[in-house]
Backbone as CSV, one residue per row, in Angstrom:
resi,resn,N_x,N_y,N_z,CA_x,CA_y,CA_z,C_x,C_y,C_z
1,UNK,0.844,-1.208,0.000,0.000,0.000,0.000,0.871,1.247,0.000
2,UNK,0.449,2.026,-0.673,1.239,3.583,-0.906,0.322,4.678,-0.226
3,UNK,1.049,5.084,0.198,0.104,6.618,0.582,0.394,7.737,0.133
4,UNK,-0.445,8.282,0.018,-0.378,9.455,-1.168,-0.673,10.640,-0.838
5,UNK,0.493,11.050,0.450,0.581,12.228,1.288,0.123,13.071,0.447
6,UNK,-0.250,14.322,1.245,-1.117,15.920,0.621,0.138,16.843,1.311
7,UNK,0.786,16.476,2.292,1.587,17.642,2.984,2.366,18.652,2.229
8,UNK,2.986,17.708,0.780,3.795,18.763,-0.004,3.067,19.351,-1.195
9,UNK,1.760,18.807,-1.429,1.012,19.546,-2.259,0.959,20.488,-1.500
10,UNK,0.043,20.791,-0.404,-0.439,21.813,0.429,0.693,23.195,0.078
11,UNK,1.883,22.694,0.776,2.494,23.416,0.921,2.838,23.924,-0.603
12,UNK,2.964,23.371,-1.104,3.215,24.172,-2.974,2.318,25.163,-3.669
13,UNK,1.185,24.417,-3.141,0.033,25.327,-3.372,-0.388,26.612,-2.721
14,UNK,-0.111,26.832,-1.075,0.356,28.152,-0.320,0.843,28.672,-0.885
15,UNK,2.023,28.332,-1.155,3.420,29.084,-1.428,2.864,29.928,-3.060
16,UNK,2.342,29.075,-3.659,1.775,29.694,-5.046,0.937,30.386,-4.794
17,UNK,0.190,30.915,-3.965,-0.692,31.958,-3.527,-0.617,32.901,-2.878
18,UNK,1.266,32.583,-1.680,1.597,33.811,-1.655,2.037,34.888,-2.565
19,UNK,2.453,33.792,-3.688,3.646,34.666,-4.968,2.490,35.862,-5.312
20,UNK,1.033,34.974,-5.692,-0.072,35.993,-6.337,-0.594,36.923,-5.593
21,UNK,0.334,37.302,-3.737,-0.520,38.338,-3.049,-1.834,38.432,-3.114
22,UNK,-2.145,37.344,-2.389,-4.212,37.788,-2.033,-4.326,38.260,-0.848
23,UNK,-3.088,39.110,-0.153,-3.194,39.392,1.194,-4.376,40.590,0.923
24,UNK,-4.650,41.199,-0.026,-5.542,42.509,-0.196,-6.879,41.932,-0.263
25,UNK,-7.891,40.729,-0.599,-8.894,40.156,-0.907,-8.947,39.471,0.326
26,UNK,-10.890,39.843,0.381,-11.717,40.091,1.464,-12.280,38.469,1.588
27,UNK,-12.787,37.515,2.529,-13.895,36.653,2.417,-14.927,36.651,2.828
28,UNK,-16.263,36.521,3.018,-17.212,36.448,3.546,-17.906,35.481,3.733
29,UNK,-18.055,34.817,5.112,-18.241,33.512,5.213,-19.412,33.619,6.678
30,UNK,-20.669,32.955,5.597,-21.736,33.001,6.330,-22.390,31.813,7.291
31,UNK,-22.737,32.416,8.709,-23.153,30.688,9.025,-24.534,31.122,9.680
32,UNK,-25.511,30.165,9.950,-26.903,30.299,9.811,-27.073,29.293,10.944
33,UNK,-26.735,29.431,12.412,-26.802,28.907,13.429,-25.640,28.748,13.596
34,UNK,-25.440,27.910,14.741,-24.080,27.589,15.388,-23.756,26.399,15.647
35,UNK,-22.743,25.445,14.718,-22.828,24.051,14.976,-21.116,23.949,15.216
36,UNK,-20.894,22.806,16.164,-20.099,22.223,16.562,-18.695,21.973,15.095
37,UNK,-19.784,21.547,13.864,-18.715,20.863,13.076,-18.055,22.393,12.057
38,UNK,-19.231,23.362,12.368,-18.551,24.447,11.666,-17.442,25.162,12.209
39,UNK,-17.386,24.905,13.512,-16.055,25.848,14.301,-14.831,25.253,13.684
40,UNK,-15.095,24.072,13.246,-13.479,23.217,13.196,-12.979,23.563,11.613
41,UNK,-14.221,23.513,11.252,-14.137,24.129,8.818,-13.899,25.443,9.328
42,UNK,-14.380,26.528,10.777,-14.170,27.917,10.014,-12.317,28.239,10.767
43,UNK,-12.432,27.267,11.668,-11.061,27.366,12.389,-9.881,27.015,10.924
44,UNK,-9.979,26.404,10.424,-8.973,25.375,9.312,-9.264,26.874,8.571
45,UNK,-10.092,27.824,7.885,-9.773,28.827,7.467,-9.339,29.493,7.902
46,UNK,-9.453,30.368,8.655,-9.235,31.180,9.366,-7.468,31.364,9.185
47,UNK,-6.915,29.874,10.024,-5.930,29.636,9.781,-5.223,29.818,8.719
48,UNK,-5.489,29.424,7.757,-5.386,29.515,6.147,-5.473,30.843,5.925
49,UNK,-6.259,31.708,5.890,-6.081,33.295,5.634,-5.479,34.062,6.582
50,UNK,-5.288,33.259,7.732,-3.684,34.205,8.207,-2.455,34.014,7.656
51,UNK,-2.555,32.920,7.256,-0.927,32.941,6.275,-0.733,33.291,5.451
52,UNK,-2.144,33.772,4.449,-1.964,34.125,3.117,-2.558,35.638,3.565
53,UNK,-2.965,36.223,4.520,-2.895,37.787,4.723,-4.617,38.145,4.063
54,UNK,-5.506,37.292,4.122,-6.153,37.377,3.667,-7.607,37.740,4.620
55,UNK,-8.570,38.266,4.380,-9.450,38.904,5.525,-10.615,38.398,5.796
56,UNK,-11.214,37.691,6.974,-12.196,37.427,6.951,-13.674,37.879,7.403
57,UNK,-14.607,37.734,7.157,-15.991,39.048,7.485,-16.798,37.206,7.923
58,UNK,-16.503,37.437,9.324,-17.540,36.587,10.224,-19.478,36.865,9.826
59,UNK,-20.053,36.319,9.595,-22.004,37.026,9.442,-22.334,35.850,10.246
60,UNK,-22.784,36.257,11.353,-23.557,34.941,11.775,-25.448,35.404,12.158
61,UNK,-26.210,34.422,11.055,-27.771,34.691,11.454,-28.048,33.508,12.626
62,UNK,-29.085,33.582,13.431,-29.457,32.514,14.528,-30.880,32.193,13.403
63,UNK,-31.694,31.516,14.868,-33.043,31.326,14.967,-34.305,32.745,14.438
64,UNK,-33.557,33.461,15.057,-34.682,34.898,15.082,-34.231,35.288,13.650
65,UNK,-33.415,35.108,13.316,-32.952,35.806,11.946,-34.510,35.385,10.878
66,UNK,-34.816,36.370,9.735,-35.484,35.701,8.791,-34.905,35.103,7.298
67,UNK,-35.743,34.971,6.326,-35.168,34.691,5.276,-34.606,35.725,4.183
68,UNK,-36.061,36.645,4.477,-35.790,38.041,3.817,-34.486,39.072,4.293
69,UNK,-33.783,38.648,5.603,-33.152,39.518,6.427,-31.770,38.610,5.865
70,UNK,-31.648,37.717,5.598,-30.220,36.919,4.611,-30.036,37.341,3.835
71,UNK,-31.434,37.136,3.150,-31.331,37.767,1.240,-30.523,38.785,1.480
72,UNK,-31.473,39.878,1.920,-31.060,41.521,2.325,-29.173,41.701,1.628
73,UNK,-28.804,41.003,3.257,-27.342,40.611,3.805,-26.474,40.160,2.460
74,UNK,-26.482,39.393,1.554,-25.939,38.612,0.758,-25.953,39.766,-0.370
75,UNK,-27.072,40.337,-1.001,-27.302,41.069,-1.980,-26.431,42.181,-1.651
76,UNK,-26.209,42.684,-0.162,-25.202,44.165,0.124,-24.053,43.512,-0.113
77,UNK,-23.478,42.308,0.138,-22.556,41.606,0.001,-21.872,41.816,-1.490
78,UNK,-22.889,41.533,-2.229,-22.669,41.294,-3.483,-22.362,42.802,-4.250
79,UNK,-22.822,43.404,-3.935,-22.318,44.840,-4.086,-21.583,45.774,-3.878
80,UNK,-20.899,44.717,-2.546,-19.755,45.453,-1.840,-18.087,45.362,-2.634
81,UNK,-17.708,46.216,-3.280,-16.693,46.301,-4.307,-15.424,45.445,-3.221
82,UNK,-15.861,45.951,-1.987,-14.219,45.039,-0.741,-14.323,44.175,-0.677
83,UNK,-15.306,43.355,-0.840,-16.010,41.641,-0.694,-15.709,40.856,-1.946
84,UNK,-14.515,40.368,-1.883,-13.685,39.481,-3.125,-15.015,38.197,-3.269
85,UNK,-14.946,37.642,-2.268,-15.709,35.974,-2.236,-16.786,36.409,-0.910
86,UNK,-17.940,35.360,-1.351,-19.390,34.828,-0.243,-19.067,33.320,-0.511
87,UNK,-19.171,32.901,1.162,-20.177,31.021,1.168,-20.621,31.466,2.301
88,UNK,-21.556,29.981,2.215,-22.817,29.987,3.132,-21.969,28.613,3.756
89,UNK,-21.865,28.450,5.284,-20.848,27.457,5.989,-22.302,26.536,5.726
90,UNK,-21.827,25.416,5.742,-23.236,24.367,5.814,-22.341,23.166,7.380
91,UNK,-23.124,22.762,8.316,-25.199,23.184,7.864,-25.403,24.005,8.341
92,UNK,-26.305,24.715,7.670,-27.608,25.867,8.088,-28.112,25.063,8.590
93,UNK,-29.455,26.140,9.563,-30.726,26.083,10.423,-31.204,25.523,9.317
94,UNK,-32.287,24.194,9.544,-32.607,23.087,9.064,-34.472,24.191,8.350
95,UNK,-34.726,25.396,8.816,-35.953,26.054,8.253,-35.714,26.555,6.996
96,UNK,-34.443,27.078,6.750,-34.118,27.599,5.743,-33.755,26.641,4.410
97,UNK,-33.687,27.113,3.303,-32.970,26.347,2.219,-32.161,26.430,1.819
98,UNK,-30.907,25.904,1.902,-29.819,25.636,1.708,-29.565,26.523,-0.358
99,UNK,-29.661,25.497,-0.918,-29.530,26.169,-2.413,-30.658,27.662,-2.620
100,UNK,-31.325,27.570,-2.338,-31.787,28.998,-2.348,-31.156,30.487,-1.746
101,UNK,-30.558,30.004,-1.268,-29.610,31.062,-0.466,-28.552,31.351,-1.285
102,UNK,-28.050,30.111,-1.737,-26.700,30.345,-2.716,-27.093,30.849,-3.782
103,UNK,-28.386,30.478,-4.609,-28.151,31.558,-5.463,-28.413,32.552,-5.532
104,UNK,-28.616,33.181,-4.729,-28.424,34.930,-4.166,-26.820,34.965,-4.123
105,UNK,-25.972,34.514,-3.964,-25.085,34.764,-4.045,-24.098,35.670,-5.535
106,UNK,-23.684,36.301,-6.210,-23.513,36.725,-7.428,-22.659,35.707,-8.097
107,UNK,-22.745,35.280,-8.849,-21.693,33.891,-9.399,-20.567,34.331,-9.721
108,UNK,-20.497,35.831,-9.542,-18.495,36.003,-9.699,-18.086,36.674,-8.114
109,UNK,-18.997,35.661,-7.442,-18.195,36.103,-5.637,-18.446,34.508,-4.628
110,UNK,-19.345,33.737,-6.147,-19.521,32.673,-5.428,-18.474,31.375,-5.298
111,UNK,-17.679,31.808,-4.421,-16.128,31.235,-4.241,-16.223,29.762,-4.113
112,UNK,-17.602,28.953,-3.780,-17.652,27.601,-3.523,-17.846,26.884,-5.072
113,UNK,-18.602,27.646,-5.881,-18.785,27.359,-7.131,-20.603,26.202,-7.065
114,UNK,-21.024,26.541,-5.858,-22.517,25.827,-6.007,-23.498,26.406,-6.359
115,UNK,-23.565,27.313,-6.786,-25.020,28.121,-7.061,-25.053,27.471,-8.495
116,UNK,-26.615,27.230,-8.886,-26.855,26.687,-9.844,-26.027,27.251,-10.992
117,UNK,-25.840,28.859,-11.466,-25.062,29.124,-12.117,-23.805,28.246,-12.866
118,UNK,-22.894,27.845,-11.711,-22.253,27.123,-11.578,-21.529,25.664,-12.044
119,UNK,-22.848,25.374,-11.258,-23.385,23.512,-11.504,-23.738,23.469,-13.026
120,UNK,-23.984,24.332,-13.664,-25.166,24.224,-15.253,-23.352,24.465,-16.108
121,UNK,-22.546,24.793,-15.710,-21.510,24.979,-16.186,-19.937,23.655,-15.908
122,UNK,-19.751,23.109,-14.776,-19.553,22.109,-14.263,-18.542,21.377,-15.456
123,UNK,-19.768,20.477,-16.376,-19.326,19.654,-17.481,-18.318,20.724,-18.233
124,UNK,-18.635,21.640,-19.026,-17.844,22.328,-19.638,-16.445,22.890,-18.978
125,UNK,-16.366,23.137,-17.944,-14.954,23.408,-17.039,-14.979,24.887,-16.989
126,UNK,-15.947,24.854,-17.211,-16.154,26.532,-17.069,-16.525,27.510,-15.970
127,UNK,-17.301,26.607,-15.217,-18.079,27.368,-14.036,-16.729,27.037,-12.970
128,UNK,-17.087,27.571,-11.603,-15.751,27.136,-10.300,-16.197,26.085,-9.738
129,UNK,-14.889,25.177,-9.620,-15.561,24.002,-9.049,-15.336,24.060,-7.663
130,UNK,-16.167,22.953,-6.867,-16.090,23.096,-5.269,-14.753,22.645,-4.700
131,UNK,-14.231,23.512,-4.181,-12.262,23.228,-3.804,-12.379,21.677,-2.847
132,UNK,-13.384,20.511,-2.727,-13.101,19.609,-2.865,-13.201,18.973,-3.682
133,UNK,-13.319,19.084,-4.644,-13.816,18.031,-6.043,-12.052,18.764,-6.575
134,UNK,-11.721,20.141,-6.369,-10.363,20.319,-6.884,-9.719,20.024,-6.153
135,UNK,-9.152,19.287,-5.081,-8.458,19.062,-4.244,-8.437,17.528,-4.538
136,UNK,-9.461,16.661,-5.090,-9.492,15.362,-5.294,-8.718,15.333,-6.852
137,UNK,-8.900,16.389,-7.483,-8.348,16.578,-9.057,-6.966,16.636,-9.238
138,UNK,-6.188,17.451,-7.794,-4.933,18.284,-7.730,-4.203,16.555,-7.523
139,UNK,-4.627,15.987,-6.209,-3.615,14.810,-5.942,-3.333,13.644,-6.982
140,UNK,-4.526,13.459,-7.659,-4.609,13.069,-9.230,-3.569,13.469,-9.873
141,UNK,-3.539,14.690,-10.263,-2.680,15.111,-10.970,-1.458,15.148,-10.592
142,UNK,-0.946,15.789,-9.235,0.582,15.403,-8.497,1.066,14.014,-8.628
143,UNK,0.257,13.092,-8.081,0.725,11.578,-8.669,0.565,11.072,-10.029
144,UNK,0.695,12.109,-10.974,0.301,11.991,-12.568,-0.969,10.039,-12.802
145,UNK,-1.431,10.755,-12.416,-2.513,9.383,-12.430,-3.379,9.557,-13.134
146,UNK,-3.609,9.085,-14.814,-4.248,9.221,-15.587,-5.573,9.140,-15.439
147,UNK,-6.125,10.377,-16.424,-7.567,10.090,-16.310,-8.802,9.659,-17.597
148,UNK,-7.356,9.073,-18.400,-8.102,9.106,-19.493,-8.698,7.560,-19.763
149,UNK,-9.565,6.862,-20.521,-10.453,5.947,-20.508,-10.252,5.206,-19.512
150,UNK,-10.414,5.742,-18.225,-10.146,4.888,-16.650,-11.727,4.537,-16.412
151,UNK,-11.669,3.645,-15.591,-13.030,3.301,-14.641,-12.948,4.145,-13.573
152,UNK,-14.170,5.130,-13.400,-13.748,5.599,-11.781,-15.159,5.891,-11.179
153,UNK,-15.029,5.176,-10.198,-16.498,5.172,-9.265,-16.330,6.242,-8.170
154,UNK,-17.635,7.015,-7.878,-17.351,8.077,-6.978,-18.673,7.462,-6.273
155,UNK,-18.354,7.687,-4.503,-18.995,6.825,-3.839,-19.957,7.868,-2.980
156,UNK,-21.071,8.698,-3.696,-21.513,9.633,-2.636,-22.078,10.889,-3.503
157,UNK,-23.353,11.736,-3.527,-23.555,12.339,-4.890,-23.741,14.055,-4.565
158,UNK,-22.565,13.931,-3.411,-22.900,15.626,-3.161,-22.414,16.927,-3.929
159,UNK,-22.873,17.735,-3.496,-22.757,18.930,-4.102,-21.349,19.330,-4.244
160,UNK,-20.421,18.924,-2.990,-18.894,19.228,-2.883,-17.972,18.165,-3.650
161,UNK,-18.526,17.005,-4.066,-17.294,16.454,-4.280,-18.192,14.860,-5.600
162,UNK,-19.374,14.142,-5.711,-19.852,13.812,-6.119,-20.241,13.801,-7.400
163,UNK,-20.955,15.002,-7.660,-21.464,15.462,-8.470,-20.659,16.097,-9.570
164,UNK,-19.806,17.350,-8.954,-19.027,18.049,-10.016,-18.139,17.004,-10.866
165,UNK,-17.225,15.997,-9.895,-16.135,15.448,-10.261,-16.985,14.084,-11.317
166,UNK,-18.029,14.250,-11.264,-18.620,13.039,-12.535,-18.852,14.248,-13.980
167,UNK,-19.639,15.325,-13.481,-19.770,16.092,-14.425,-18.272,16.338,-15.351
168,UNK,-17.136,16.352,-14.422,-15.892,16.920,-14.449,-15.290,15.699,-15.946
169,UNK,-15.204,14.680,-14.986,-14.826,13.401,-15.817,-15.653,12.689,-16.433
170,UNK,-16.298,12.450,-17.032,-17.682,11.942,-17.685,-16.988,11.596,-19.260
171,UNK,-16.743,13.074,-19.530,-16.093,12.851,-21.092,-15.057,11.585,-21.935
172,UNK,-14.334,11.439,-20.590,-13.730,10.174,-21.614,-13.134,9.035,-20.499
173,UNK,-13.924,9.160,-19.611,-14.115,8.268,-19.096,-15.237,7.164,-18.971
174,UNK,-15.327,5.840,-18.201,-16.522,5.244,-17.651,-16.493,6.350,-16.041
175,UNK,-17.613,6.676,-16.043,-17.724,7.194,-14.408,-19.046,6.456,-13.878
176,UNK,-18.874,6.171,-13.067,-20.320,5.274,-12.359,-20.486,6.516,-10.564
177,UNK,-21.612,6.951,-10.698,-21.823,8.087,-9.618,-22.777,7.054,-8.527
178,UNK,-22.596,6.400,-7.553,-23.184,6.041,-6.780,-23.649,6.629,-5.273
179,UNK,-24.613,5.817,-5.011,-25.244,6.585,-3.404,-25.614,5.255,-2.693
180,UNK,-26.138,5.408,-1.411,-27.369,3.901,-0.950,-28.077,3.242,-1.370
181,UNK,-28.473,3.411,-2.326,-29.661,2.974,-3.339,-28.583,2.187,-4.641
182,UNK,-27.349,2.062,-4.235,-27.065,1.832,-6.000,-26.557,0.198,-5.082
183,UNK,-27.338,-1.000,-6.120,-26.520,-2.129,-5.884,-25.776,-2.906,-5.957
184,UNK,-24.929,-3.608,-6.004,-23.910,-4.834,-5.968,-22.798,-3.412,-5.627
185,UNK,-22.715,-2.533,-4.929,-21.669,-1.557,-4.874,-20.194,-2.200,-4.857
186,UNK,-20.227,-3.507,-4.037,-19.032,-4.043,-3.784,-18.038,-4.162,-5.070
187,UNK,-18.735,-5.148,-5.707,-18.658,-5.285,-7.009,-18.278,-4.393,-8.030
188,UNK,-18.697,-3.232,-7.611,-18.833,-2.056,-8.852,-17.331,-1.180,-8.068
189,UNK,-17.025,-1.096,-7.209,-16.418,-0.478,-6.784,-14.490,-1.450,-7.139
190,UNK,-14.617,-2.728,-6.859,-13.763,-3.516,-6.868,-13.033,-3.546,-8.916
191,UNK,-14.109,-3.102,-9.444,-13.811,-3.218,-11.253,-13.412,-1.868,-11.634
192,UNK,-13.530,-0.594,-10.397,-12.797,0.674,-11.126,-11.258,0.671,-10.757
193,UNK,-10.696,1.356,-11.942,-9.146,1.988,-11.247,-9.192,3.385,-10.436
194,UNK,-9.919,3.706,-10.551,-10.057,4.928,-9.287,-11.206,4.801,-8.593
195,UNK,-11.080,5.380,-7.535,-12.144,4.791,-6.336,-12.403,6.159,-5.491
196,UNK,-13.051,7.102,-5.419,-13.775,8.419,-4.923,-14.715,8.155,-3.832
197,UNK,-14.296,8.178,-2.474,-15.236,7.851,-1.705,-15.410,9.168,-0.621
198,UNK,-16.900,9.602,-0.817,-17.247,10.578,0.394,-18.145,10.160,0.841
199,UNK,-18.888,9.863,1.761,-20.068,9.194,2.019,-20.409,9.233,3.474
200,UNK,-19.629,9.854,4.647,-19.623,10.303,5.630,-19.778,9.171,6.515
201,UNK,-19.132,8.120,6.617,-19.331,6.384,7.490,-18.189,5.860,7.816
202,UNK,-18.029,6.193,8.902,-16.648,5.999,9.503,-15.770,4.945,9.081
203,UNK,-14.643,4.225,8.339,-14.323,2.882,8.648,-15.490,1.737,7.470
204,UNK,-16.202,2.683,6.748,-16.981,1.926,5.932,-16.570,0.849,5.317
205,UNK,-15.370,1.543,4.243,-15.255,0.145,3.199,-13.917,-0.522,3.616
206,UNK,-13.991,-1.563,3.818,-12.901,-2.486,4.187,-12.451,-2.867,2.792
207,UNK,-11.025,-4.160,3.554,-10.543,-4.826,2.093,-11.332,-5.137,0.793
208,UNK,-12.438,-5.925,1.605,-13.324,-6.956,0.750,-13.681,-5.869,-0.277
209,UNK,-13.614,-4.682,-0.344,-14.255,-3.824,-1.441,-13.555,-3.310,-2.221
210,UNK,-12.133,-3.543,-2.246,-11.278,-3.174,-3.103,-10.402,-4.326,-3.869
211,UNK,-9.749,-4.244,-4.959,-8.729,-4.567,-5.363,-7.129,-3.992,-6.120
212,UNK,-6.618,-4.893,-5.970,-5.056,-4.456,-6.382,-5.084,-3.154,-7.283
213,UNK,-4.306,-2.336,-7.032,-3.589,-1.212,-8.379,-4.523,-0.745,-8.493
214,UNK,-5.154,-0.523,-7.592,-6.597,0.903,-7.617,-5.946,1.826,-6.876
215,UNK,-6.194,3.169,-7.085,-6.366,4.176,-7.047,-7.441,4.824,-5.771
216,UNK,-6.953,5.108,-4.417,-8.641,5.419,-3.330,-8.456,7.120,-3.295
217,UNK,-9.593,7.663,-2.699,-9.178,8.930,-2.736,-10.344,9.280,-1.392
218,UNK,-9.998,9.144,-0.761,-10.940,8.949,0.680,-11.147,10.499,0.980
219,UNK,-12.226,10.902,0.981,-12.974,12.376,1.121,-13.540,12.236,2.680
220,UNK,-13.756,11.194,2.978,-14.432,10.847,4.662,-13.276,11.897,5.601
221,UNK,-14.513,13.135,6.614,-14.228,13.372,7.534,-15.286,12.835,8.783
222,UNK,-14.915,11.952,9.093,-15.512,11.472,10.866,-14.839,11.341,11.893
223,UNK,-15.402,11.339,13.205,-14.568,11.459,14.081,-15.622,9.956,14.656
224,UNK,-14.429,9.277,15.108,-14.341,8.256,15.960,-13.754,7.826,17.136
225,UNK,-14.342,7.404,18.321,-13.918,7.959,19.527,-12.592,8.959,19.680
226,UNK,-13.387,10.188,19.400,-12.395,11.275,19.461,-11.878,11.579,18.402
227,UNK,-11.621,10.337,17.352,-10.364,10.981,16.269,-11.123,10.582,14.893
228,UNK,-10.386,11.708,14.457,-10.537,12.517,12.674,-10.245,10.703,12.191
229,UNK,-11.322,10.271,11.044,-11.089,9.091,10.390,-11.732,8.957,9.082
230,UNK,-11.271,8.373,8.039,-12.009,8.848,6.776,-13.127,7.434,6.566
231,UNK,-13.548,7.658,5.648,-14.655,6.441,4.928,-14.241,4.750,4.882
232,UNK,-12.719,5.028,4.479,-11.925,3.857,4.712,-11.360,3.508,5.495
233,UNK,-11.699,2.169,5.703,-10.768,1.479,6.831,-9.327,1.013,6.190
234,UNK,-8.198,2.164,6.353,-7.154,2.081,5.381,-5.980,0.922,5.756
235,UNK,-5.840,0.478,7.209,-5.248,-0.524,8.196,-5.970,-1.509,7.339
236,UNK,-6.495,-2.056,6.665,-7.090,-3.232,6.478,-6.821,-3.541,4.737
237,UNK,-5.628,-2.254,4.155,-5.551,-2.641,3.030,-3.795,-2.630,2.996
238,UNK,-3.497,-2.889,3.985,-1.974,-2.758,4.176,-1.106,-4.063,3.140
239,UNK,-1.508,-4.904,2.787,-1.189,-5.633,2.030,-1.855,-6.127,0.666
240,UNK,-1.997,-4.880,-0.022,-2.868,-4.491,-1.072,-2.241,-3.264,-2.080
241,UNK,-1.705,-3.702,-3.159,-0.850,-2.531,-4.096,-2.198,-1.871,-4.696
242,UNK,-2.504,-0.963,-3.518,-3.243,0.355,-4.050,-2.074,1.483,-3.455
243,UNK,-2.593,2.376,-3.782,-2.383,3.884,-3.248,-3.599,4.729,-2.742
244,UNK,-3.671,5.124,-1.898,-4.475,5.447,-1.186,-4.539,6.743,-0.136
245,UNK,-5.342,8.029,-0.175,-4.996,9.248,0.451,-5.330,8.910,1.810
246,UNK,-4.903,9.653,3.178,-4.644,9.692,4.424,-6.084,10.320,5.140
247,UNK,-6.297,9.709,6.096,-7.222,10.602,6.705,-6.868,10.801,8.497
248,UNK,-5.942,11.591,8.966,-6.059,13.139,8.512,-4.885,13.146,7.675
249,UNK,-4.920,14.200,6.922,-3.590,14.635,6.405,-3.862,14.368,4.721
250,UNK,-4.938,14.205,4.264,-5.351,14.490,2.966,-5.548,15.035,2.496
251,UNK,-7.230,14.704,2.141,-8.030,15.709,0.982,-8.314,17.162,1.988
252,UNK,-8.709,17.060,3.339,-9.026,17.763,4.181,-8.343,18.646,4.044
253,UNK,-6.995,18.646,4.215,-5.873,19.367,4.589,-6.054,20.446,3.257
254,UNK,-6.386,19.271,2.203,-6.095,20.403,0.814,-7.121,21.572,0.890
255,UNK,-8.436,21.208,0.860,-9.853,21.986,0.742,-9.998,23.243,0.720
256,UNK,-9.389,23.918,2.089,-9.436,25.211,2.504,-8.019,25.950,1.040
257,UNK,-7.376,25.337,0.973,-6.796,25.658,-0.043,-6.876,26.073,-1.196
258,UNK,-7.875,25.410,-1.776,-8.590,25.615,-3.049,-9.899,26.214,-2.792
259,UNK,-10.126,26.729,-1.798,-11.232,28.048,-1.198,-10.523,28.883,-1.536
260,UNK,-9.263,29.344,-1.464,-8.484,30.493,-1.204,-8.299,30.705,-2.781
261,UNK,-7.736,29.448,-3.369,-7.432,29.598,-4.807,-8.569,30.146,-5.041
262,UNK,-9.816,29.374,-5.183,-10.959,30.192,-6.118,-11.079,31.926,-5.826
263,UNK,-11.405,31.920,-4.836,-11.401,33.161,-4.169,-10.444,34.815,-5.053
264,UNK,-8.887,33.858,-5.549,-7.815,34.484,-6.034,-8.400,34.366,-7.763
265,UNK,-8.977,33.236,-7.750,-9.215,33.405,-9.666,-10.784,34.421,-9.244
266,UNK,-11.607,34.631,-8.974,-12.363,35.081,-8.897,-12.682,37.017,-8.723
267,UNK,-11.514,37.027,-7.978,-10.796,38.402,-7.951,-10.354,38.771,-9.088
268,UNK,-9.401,37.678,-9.568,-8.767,38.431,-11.112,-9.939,38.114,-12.073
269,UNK,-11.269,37.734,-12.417,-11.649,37.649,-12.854,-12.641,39.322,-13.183
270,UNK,-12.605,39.525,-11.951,-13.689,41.118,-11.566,-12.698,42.173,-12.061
271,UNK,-11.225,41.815,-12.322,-10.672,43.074,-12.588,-10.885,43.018,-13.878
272,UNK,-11.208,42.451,-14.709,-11.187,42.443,-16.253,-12.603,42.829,-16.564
């Protein structure tokens, strides 16, 4: 088994974002209650835009907040010439709607790249993709790991990492996009050379679901008594010629990274 550290991507990729000075570009990062798992995503930024000098605009709505009183908020946002990038931290308060919110967002500040805008653009490579679906693209590419007429199953059909990266690869590949509902998964998963798993289940897929000279790319953040653990149970493929990303010290690590990147193409995009 190989592992297919992120530590020196990370760091290459900083370093390429200090060269482009985004210490002057603003973020705006919205959260819509107060949850436990968002302190730890807004902490991992936070972090991240102190090194790159970059500014962050806290908005937090509660309970009492309305819907009309977001809109409001987002639309001044969007107008605000200092306000480089908007996201909406998920999860939101479970009253509100999630995609409706985003697309209030203006699609040249929408730094996550989900507003339908976006998504309708996806296939073509045109719209921004969600800096985890590019963060699953980047380690791909650092380990030059072809993507051309490959099998690659993506295990999970979300908005961050699911969806785009089938839209993404579709063209000349087989891509098989699965969820709970899709069957013989074992099977289907064991016949690709790349293997995309987000699916949020601690320790999910063991050996039995893989085979030799595959390719894993484990997107799983869970915590298990106490500790950060991805989708795969990666101890259980130790005698198995795959390669396989780390959990912690992966895709995670990359994410906030390619927030910052978009953020930086998105800026130079408004100056033109």
């Amino acid at each position: 088994m190989k592992v297919l550290e992120c530590k020196s991507i990370r760091e290459k990729e900083v370093q390429r974002l200090r060269e482009e000075d985004i210490s002057s570009l603003t973020l705006a990062i919205i959260q819509i209650g107060k949850y436990k798992e968002n302190e730890l995503y807004l902490k991992a930024k936070e972090k991240l835009a102190y090194e790159l000098g970059v500014r962050i605009l806290s908005i937090l709505f509660d309970e009492e907040s309305s819907r009309e009183e977001i809109i409001k908020r987002i639309r001044i946002l969007n107008q605000d010439p200092s306000i480089h990038g908007i996201m909406i931290q998920k999860p939101i308060l479970p009253k509100f709607f999630y995609q409706e919110l985003v697309d209030v967002i203006a699609p040249f500040k929408d730094v996550e790249g989900l507003s339908s805008y976006h998504q309708k653009r996806w296939e073509s490579g045109k719209g921004i993709l969600p800096c985890t679906a590019l963060a699953v693209l980047k380690v791909l590419e650092e380990y030059h790991v072809s993507l051309f007429d490959k099998k690659i199953v993506l295990l999970g059909k979300s908005e961050l990492v699911g969806l785009p990266l089938y839209e993404r690869l579709k063209g000349n590949n087989e891509v098989i996009l699965c969820d709970s509902k899709t069957e013989n998964i074992r099977e289907i998963v064991q016949s690709a050379d790349i293997v995309v798993v987000a699916i949020g289940h601690a320790h999910y897929l063991t050996s039995k679901y893989f085979s030799s000279s595959q390719v894993i790319i484990d997107v799983g953040t869970n915590y298990l008594d106490g500790k950060l653990v991805g989708d795969v149970l990666t101890s259980s493929l130790s005698s198995f010629s795959v390669c396989v990303t780390p959990v912690p010290g992966g895709i995670g690590m990359l994410t906030p990274v390619y927030l910052f990147s978009n953020l930086f193409m998105l800026a130079e995009y408004n100056k033109t």
